[in-house]
C-alpha positions as CSV (number, residue, x, y, z in Angstrom):
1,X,60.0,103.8,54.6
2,X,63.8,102.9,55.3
3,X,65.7,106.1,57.0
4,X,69.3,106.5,55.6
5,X,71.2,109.1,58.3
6,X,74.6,107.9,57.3
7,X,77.2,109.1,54.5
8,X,80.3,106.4,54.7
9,X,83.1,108.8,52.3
10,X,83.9,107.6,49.1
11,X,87.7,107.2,50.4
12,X,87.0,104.7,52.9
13,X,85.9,102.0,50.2
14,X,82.7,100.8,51.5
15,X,81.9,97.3,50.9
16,X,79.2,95.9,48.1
17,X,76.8,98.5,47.2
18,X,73.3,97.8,46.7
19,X,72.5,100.0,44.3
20,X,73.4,103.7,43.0
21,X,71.5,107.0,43.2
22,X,72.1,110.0,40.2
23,X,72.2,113.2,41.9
24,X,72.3,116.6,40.8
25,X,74.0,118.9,43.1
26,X,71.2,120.8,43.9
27,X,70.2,117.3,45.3
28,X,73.4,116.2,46.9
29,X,73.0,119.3,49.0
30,X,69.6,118.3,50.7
31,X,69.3,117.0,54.4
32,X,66.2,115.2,54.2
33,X,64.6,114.2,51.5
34,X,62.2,111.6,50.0
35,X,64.4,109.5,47.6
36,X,64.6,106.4,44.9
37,X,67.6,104.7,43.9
38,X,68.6,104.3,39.9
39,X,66.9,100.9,40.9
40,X,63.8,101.4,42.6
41,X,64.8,101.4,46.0
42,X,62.7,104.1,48.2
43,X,64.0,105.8,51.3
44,X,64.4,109.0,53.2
45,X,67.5,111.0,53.2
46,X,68.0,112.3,56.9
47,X,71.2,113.6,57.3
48,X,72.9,116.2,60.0
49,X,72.9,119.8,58.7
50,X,75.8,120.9,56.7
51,X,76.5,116.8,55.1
52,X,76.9,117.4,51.5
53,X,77.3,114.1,49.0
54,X,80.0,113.8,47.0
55,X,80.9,111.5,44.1
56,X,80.9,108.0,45.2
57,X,80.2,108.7,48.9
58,X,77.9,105.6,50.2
59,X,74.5,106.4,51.6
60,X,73.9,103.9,54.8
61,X,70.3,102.4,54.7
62,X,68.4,101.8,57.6
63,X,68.4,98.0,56.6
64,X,72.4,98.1,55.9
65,X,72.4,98.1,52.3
66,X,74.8,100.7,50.5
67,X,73.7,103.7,47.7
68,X,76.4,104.8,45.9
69,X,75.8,108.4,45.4
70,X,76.7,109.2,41.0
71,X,76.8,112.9,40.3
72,X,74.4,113.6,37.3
73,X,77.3,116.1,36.3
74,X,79.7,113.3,35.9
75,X,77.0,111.2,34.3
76,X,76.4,113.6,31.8
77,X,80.2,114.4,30.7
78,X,80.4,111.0,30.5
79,X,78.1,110.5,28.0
80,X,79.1,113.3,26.0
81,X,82.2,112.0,25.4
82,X,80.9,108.6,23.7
C-alpha cells in the first residue's frame, strides 16, 4: 500500500493534484489511517502526531502524486445552497 507522511499546506499551491479525498473532521484529525481517495486510490495516512488537515491542504503520496484534502463540511454547505 502507498504511505502518504506528508501534508504540503493549502497556501503553498501545490502543483496538479491527482485526485481529492472528502473528509470529515473527525477524519482530518487522524494520524494514521487506512484511506481511499474520491477516486479509488488506496493508501495509508501516516502523519507526525498533532498534523491536522485542513481544507485544500495536499496529502503527499509515497509515489508523488497529490490528494487534495475536501472538507465534507464544506461539501455539504455547498450542496445545500444549490
Amino acid at each position: 500500500m502507498i504511505e502518504a507522511e506528508t501534508i504540503i499546506a493549502r497556501e503553498a499551491r501545490p502543483g496538479p493534484l491527482a485526485d481529492t479525498i472528502t473528509l470529515d473532521e473527525s477524519q482530518r484529525m487522524r494520524r494514521r489511517m487506512a484511506m481511499v481517495s474520491d477516486g479509488g486510490i488506496a493508501f495509508l495516512l501516516n502523519l507526525a502526531p498533532g498534523v491536522m488537515l485542513r481544507e485544500g491542504d495536499a496529502i503527499v503520496l509515497g509515489d508523488g502524486r497529490l490528494v487534495e484534502a475536501v472538507s465534507y463540511t464544506h461539501l455539504r454547505a455547498h450542496e445545500t445552497s444549490l
